[in-house]
TIVOZA-749321 format. One record per residue (C-alpha): residue in three letters; x, y, z; residue number from 0. Coordinates in nm, 3 decimals, always signed. Example, Ala and Ser with C-alpha at 12.3 -4.5 7.8 and 13.67 -1.06 7.14 Angstrom:
% residues 2
residu; c1; c2; c3; num
ALA; +1.230; -0.450; +0.780; 0;
SER; +1.367; -0.106; +0.714; 1;
***
This chain:
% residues 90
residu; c1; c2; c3; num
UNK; -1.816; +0.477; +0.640; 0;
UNK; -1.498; +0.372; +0.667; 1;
UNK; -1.190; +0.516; +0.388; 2;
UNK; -1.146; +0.142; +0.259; 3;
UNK; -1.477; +0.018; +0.197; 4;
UNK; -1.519; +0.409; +0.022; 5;
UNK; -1.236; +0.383; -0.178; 6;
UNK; -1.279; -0.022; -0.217; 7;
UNK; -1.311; -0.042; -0.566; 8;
UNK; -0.967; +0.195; -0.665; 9;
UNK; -0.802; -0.022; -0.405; 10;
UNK; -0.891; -0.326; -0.525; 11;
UNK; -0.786; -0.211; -0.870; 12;
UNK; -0.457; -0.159; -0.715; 13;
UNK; -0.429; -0.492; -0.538; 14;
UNK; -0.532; -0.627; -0.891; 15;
UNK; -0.206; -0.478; -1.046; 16;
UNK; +0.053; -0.601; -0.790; 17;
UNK; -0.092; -0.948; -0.810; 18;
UNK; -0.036; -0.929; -1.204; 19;
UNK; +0.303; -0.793; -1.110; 20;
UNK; +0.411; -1.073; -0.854; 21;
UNK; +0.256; -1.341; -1.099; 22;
UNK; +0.495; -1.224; -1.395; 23;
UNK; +0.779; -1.200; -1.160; 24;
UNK; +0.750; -1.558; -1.055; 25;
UNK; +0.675; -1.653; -1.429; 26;
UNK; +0.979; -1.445; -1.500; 27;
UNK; +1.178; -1.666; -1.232; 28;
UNK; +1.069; -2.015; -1.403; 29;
UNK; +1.220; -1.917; -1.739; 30;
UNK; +1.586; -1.747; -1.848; 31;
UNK; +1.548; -1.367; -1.816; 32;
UNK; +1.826; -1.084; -1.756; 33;
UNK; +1.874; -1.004; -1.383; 34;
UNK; +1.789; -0.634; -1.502; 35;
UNK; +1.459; -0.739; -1.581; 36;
UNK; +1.382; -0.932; -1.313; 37;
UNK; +1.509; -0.652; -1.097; 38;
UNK; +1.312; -0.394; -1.271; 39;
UNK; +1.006; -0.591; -1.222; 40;
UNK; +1.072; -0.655; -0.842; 41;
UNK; +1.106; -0.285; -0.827; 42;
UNK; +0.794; -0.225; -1.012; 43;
UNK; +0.617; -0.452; -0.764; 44;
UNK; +0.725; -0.232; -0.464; 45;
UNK; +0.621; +0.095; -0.653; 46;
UNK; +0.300; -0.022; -0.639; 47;
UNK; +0.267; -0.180; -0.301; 48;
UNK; +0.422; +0.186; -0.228; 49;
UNK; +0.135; +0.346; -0.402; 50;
UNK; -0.115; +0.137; -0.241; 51;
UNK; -0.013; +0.200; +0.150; 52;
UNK; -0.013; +0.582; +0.049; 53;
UNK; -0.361; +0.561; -0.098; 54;
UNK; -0.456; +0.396; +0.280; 55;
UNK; -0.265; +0.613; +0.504; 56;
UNK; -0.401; +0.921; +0.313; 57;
UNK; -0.747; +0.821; +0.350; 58;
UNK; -0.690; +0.740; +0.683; 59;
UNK; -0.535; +1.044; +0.798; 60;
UNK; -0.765; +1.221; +0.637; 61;
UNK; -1.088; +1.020; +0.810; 62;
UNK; -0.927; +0.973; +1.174; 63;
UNK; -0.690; +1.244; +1.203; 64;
UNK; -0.808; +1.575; +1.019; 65;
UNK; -1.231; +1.492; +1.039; 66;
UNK; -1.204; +1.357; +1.398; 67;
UNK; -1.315; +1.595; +1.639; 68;
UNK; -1.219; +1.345; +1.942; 69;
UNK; -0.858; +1.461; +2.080; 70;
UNK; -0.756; +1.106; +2.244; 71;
UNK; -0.922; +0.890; +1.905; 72;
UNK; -0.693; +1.168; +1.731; 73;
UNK; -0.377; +1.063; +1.929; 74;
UNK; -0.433; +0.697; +1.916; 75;
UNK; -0.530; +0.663; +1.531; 76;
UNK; -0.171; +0.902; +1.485; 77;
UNK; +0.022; +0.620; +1.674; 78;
UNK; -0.123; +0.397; +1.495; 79;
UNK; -0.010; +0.508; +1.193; 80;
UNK; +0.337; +0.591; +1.316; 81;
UNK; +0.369; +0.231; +1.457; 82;
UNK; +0.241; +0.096; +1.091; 83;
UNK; +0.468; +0.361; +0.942; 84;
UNK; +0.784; +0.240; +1.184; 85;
UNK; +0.744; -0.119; +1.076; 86;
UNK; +0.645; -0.034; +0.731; 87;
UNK; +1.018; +0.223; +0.652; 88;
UNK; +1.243; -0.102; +0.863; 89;
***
């Protein structure tokens, strides 16, 4: 079984939250707010996107790089993480 449909329901919680966030930042943007706030929020929103791809890539290290017994699946799931990683830190 696959790390996301294992962990679905905690990462679907966390999906849940940055919608909330990204709907009260663009609520935030229709009406007269401090730049602090709206900056604190945007930051808040990127916490939690943060959180979210290091709930994935531990689950996924942990299923396709540390369980897998296969050498080459070993050495392709690690680049693609580093690749998702690369574009991910840009």
């Amino acid at each position: 079984m696959s790390h996301t449909i294992r962990d679905k329901q905690k990462l679907k919680a966390r999906t849940r939250k940055i919608q909330g966030q990204v709907v009260a930042l663009h609520k935030m943007l229709d009406e007269p707010h401090e730049c602090s706030a709206v900056l604190q929020q945007i930051a808040a929103i990127r916490g939690a996107v943060n959180g979210l791809m290091r709930e994935v890539i531990k689950g996924h290290l942990t299923d396709h790089l540390v369980h897998e017994e296969d050498v080459a699946k070993r050495e392709a799931d690690l680049d693609v993480v580093l690749n998702v990683l690369n574009a991910y830190v840009k």
